[in-house]
C-alpha positions, 0 to 999 in steps of 0.5 A, a space after each residue: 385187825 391190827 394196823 400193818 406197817 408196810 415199809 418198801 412193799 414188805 409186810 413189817 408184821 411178815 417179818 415179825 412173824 418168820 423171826 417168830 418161826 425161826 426162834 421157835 425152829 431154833 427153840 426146838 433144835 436145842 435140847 434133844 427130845 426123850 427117847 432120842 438116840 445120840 450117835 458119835 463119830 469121830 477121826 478115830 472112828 470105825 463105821 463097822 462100830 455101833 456109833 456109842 461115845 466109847 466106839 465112834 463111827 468114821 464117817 457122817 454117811 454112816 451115822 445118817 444111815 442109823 438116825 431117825 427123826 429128833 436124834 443127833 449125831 456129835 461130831 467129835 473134833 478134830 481133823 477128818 481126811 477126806 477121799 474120793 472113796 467117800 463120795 456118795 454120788 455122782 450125778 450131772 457132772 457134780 460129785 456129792 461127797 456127803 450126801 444128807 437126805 434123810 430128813 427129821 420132822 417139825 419139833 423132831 429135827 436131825 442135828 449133825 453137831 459138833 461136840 461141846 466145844 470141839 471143832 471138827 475140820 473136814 479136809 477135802 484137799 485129796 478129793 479131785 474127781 476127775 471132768 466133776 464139780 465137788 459139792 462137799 456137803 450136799 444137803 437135800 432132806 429138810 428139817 436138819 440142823 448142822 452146827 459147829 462144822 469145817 470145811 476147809 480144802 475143796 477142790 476144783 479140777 475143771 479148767 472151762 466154767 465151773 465152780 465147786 461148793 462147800 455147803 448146798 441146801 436143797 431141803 427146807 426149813 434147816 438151820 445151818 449154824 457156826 459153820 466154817 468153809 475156808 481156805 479152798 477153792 469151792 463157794 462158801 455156802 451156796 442156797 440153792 433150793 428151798 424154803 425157811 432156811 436160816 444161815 446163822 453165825 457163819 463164816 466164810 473166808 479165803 476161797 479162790 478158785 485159781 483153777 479154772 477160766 486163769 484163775 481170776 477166781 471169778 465164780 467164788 462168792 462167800 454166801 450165794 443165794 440162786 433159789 427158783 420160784 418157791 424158795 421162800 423165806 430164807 435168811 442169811 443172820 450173822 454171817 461174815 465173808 471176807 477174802 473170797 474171790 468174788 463176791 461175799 454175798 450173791 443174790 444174782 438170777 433169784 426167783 424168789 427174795 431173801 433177807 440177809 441181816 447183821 453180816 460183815 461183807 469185807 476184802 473181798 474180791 482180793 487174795 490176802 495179799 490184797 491182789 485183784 481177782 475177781 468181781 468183788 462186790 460186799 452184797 451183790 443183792 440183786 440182777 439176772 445177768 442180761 436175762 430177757 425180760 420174759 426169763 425175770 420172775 414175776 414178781 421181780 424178787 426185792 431182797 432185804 439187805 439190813 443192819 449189814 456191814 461192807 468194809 474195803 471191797 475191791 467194788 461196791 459195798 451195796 450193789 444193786 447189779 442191773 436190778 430191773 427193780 427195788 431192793 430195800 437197804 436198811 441201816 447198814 454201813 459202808 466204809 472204803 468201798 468203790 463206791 459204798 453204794 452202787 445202785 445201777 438198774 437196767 432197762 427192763 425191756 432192754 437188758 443191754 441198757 443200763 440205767 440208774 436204779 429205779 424203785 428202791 428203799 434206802 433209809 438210815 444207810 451209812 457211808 464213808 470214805 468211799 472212792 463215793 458214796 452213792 451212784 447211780 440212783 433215781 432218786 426221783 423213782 426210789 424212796 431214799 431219805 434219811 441217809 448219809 449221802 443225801 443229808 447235809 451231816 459232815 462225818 468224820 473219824 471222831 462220829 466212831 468208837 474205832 476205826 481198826 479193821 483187825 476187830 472184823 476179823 476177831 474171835 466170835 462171842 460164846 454164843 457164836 454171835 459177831 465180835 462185839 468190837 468198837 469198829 464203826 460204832 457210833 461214838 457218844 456225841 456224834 450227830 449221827 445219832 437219832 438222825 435216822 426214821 422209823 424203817 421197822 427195825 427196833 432202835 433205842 432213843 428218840 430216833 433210829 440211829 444211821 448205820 448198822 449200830 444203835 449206840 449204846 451207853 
């Protein structure tokens, strides 16, 4: 048998293995089967049409009532004005406008894509059910693959606690891909149920619930991951969360872990003109709200935050928030935070007793200028070497090839990767370079790299 590299409790050749799953999910998703059937909507649209290029149907409810395993639905682009009319179902005070619950099946998956380059804008300005949280896109059949996708406007009506949310899965084994969920009051894109998701390359930015509990905004994180035991394997790739109210990314009250690798985490907890809302940590990887200790999962999940990026948050770059055990933090870089890394634990018996952080792995982690570098860790009961804040390096603006925060919020690539821009990057010559250990991620050089980037030529 092969020799495996355990790094923080988690199998190296586990990780391998569900990137070689999700490559071969997305290999399967890209070229349509033959024999598939191609259904078009479009805002000019007509659900009494049969669904052809030349006669598009309205609305994605009635595409899914015509498609089966392996066929795909192209989103013409263009604005799509959403009504109550068009809510699909009401259930336990929530309105589900778009519902999707038929499912594809493994290799024959159903895609809802944008159309070659065209970009579909749903606009749920004008959907405010009365007494009812808005899910825009509620997502429950599994084997789906949505690319390319706007949601901008969602409501929240509700004055007392409550929240409101762009995009929710429920299914399993769904790629969500480019999608887009702005300038609304609703969570970006909220995992609440399922196994084998990939988030991929999206995006989530200004949302602020400024309805309900005053208007602190204190419920709208960008990516929300909230799954009970049995969610297994889910990823967040590539995503960006900036100006939304509360957290950019929150992994809060989870039954089982998940990874989120290469995302930007910035602003927020900021409206865009920079005034205080709500929590605003860049990767609230962890906690369960002052749970008792027999309401915490067993195993207590232990979340993977690598090669990810939190820049300017209103709090904590990397927040381990009252975990009553380990998270691993690999690689990753916080710049102007307060403070980049918070790695507050609580007593696991006692969920009133805060203590410092307890069982972590943090290795080749970058920091600078923060209010502070790190606080709260038991370094004597975690496994943290090789970073920035327990080295004797001296890092200044010259160790990067730019420091121009406006590169985080440019244009993706064609692919729909993340802007390949200088920011944070390591300059040629800086000792940052090769001063990090092997923590199975891939590196180039002698050594890895510290921080998000291995430096390239």
């Amino acid at each position: 048998m092969a020799a495996m590299r355990t790094i923080g409790h988690i199998s190296y050749n586990m990780r391998i293995a569900s990137a070689a799953f999700l490559a071969l999910l997305l290999t399967a998703t890209a070229v349509a089967p033959l024999g598939a059937a191609e259904i078009f909507i479009a805002p000019n649209g007509d659900d009494a049409n049969p669904g052809s290029r030349e006669a598009p149907l309205a609305s994605l409810s009635a595409a899914q009532n015509l498609v089966s395993p392996g066929d795909t639905v192209w989103i013409r682009g263009g604005e799509y004005p959403m009504r109550e009319s068009m809510i699909a179902e009401t259930r336990r005070g929530r309105a589900h406008v778009v519902l999707l619950n038929k499912s594809g099946e493994q290799e024959r998956p159903i895609r809802y894509w944008a159309y070659e380059n065209e970009q579909p804008v749903f606009d749920f300005s004008a959907v405010k059910p009365r007494g009812l949280r808005v899910h825009a896109f509620r997502v429950t059949g599994s084997w789906l693959h949505l690319k390319g996708i706007t949601v901008t406007g969602v409501q929240v009506t509700i004055t007392g606690h409550t929240q409101s949310i762009c995009f929710e899965n429920a299914g399993d084994r769904n790629i969500f891909e480019r999608l887009t969920m702005r300038d609304g009051q609703a969570i970006g894109f909220w995992l609440g149920r399922g196994s084998h998701n990939l988030v991929l390359n999206c995006d989530a930015c200004r949302n602020h619930d400024f309805t309900s509990e005053g208007g602190r905004g204190g419920n709208v994180d960008g990516f929300g991951f909230h799954a009970p035991k049995g969610s297994v394997a889910n990823v967040f790739r590539g995503c960006r969360a900036w100006f939304n109210s509360d957290d950019g990314f929150d992994f809060i009250s989870s039954g089982e872990a998940v990874t989120a690798e290469n995302c930007w985490s910035f602003y927020n907890g900021y409206s865009t003109e920079f005034k205080s809302l709500g929590d605003g940590s860049g990767f609230k990887a962890g906690g369960y709200a002052r749970q008792p200790e027999s309401r915490i999962p067993r195993p207590i999940p232990r979340h993977v935050v690598r090669n990810c990026l939190a820049v300017g948050n209103k709090a904590a770059g990397f927040y381990a928030n009252h975990h009553p055990g380990g998270l691993d933090f690999l690689h990753n870089t916080a710049y102007r935070n307060n403070p980049n890394f918070n790695m507050l634990g609580r007593d696991l018996q006692n969920p009133e007793r805060d203590v410092a952080g307890y069982g972590h792995l943090l290795r080749n982690n970058l920091g600078f200028r923060g209010r502070r570098e790190l606080t709260n860790l038991d370094e004597a009961a975690s496994d943290s070497a090789s970073n920035s804040f327990n080295s004797s390096l001296t890092i200044t603006a010259e160790d990067f090839a730019g420091l121009d925060e406006a590169d985080l919020v440019k244009p993706r690539e064609p692919g729909g990767d993340l802007p390949r821009v200088p920011f944070l990057r390591l300059a040629a010559g800086s000792d940052l370079i090769d001063r990090g250990v092997d923590a199975g991620v891939p590196f180039t050089g002698a050594a890895p790299d510290l921080g998000a980037f291995e430096f390239e030529e």
